[in-house]
N, C-alpha and C positions, 0 to 999 in steps of 0.2 A: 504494500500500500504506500500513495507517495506520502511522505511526511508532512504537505503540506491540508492534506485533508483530517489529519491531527489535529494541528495547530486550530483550522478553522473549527471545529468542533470545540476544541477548547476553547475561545472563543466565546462562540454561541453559550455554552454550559456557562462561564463564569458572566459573561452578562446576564447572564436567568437567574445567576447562585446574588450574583450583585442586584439583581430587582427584590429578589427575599429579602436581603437582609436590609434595604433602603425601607421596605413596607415593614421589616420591622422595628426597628430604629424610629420609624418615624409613628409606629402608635401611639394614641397618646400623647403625643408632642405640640405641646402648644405656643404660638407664636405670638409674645408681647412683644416682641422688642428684635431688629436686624441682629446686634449685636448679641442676645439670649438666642436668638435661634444658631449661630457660627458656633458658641459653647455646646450649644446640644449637638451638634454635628461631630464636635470635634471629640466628645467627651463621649460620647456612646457609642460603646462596642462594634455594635450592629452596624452604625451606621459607618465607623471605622472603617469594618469590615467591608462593607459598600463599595466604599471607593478605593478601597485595595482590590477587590473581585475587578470593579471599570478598571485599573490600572493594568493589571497583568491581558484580561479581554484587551484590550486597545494594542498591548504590547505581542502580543498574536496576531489582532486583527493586519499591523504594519507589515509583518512577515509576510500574511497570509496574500494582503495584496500586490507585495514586490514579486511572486511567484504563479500568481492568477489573475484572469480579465475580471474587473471590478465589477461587472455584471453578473458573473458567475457567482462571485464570492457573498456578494450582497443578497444574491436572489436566497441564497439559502441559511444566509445571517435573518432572514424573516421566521426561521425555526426558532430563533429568541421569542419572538412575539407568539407565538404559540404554543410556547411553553410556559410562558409566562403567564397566559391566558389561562393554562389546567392549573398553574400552581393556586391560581386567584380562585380557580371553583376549587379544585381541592382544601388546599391549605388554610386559606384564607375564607371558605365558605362564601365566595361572592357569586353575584346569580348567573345561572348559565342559560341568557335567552335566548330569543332565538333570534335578533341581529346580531348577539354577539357569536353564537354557532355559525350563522351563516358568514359573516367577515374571516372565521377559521377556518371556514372550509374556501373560501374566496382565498387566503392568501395559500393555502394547501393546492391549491390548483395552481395559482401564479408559480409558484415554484416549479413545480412540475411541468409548467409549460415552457420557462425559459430556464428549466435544466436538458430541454429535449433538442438536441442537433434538428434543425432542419433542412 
Protein backbone atom coordinates (compact mmCIF):
# COMPACT_ATOMS: atom_id res chain seq x y z
CA UNK A 1 0.00 0.00 0.00
CA UNK A 2 1.45 3.55 -0.89
CA UNK A 3 2.21 5.22 2.32
CA UNK A 4 0.77 8.15 1.30
CA UNK A 5 -2.97 6.65 1.80
CA UNK A 6 -1.79 6.38 5.54
CA UNK A 7 -0.93 9.52 6.06
CA UNK A 8 -4.38 10.75 4.47
CA UNK A 9 -6.39 8.41 6.66
CA UNK A 10 -4.57 9.75 9.52
CA UNK A 11 -5.52 12.76 8.72
CA UNK A 12 -9.05 12.35 8.29
CA UNK A 13 -9.12 10.14 11.95
CA UNK A 14 -7.25 12.87 13.90
CA UNK A 15 -9.60 15.71 12.57
CA UNK A 16 -12.66 13.58 13.68
CA UNK A 17 -10.42 12.54 17.13
CA UNK A 18 -9.90 16.65 17.19
CA UNK A 19 -13.84 17.60 16.58
CA UNK A 20 -14.47 15.05 19.95
CA UNK A 21 -12.43 16.51 21.90
CA UNK A 22 -13.38 20.54 20.72
CA UNK A 23 -17.22 19.37 21.56
CA UNK A 24 -15.93 18.33 24.59
CA UNK A 25 -13.88 20.95 25.90
CA UNK A 26 -16.30 23.19 24.80
CA UNK A 27 -19.50 21.72 27.02
CA UNK A 28 -20.41 23.61 29.24
CA UNK A 29 -18.29 26.48 28.47
CA UNK A 30 -19.46 29.80 28.98
CA UNK A 31 -18.52 32.98 27.37
CA UNK A 32 -18.23 36.34 29.50
CA UNK A 33 -15.55 37.78 28.46
CA UNK A 34 -12.62 37.30 24.92
CA UNK A 35 -10.17 37.18 27.33
CA UNK A 36 -12.19 34.09 29.83
CA UNK A 37 -12.97 32.23 26.82
CA UNK A 38 -8.60 32.00 25.43
CA UNK A 39 -8.15 30.67 29.40
CA UNK A 40 -10.67 28.19 28.88
CA UNK A 41 -9.14 27.05 25.67
CA UNK A 42 -5.81 27.04 26.83
CA UNK A 43 -6.52 25.42 30.39
CA UNK A 44 -8.61 22.59 29.21
CA UNK A 45 -7.52 19.39 28.47
CA UNK A 46 -9.85 18.55 25.81
CA UNK A 47 -9.63 21.25 24.24
CA UNK A 48 -5.68 21.11 24.43
CA UNK A 49 -6.03 18.04 23.11
CA UNK A 50 -8.07 19.66 20.04
CA UNK A 51 -5.67 21.60 18.70
CA UNK A 52 -2.98 19.18 19.12
CA UNK A 53 -5.24 16.24 17.05
CA UNK A 54 -5.61 19.83 14.20
CA UNK A 55 -1.95 20.08 14.48
CA UNK A 56 -0.58 16.71 13.66
CA UNK A 57 -4.02 16.22 10.81
CA UNK A 58 -2.68 19.43 9.07
CA UNK A 59 0.97 18.02 9.43
CA UNK A 60 -0.39 14.89 7.31
CA UNK A 61 -2.69 16.74 5.53
CA UNK A 62 0.85 18.86 3.99
CA UNK A 63 2.60 15.51 3.16
CA UNK A 64 -0.58 14.15 1.93
CA UNK A 65 -0.95 16.94 -0.76
CA UNK A 66 2.90 17.28 -1.80
CA UNK A 67 2.24 13.52 -3.15
CA UNK A 68 -1.47 13.61 -4.41
CA UNK A 69 -3.99 15.99 -6.93
CA UNK A 70 -5.78 18.19 -4.20
CA UNK A 71 -8.99 16.98 -5.78
CA UNK A 72 -8.23 13.59 -4.91
CA UNK A 73 -7.07 14.07 -1.56
CA UNK A 74 -9.92 16.50 -0.49
CA UNK A 75 -12.69 14.44 -2.07
CA UNK A 76 -12.03 11.97 0.58
CA UNK A 77 -10.82 14.21 3.41
CA UNK A 78 -15.04 14.68 3.23
CA UNK A 79 -14.94 11.12 5.33
CA UNK A 80 -14.20 13.61 8.24
CA UNK A 81 -17.44 15.08 7.92
CA UNK A 82 -19.12 11.84 8.01
CA UNK A 83 -17.70 10.68 10.68
CA UNK A 84 -18.15 13.28 12.50
CA UNK A 85 -21.67 13.38 11.73
CA UNK A 86 -22.07 9.31 13.44
CA UNK A 87 -19.97 10.60 16.35
CA UNK A 88 -22.75 13.52 16.85
CA UNK A 89 -25.61 10.75 16.62
CA UNK A 90 -23.71 8.32 18.56
CA UNK A 91 -21.80 9.97 21.18
CA UNK A 92 -23.16 12.94 21.47
CA UNK A 93 -26.88 11.71 21.17
CA UNK A 94 -27.65 14.55 18.53
CA UNK A 95 -30.76 13.90 16.07
CA UNK A 96 -30.36 11.93 13.05
CA UNK A 97 -32.97 13.54 10.50
CA UNK A 98 -33.53 13.08 7.62
CA UNK A 99 -31.70 16.33 5.88
CA UNK A 100 -29.06 15.48 7.94
CA UNK A 101 -29.15 11.49 6.57
CA UNK A 102 -29.78 12.78 3.35
CA UNK A 103 -26.40 15.45 3.03
CA UNK A 104 -24.58 11.97 4.27
CA UNK A 105 -25.51 10.08 1.86
CA UNK A 106 -25.13 13.26 -0.79
CA UNK A 107 -21.43 13.62 0.26
CA UNK A 108 -21.12 9.46 0.33
CA UNK A 109 -21.89 9.74 -3.31
CA UNK A 110 -19.78 12.81 -4.16
CA UNK A 111 -16.95 10.94 -3.07
CA UNK A 112 -17.55 8.08 -4.89
CA UNK A 113 -18.16 9.90 -7.89
CA UNK A 114 -14.83 11.85 -8.01
CA UNK A 115 -12.86 8.83 -6.75
CA UNK A 116 -14.05 7.12 -10.09
CA UNK A 117 -11.52 7.54 -13.29
CA UNK A 118 -13.51 8.58 -16.18
Amino acid sequence: MNPVYFFLVASVLLNTLGQFFAKTGAHGMVVTSWLGSVTHIFTTPALVMSAACYGMSLFFWVFVLSKMEVSMAASFFSVSYLLTVLMGVIVFNEPACTTRIAGFLMILGGIYLISTRA
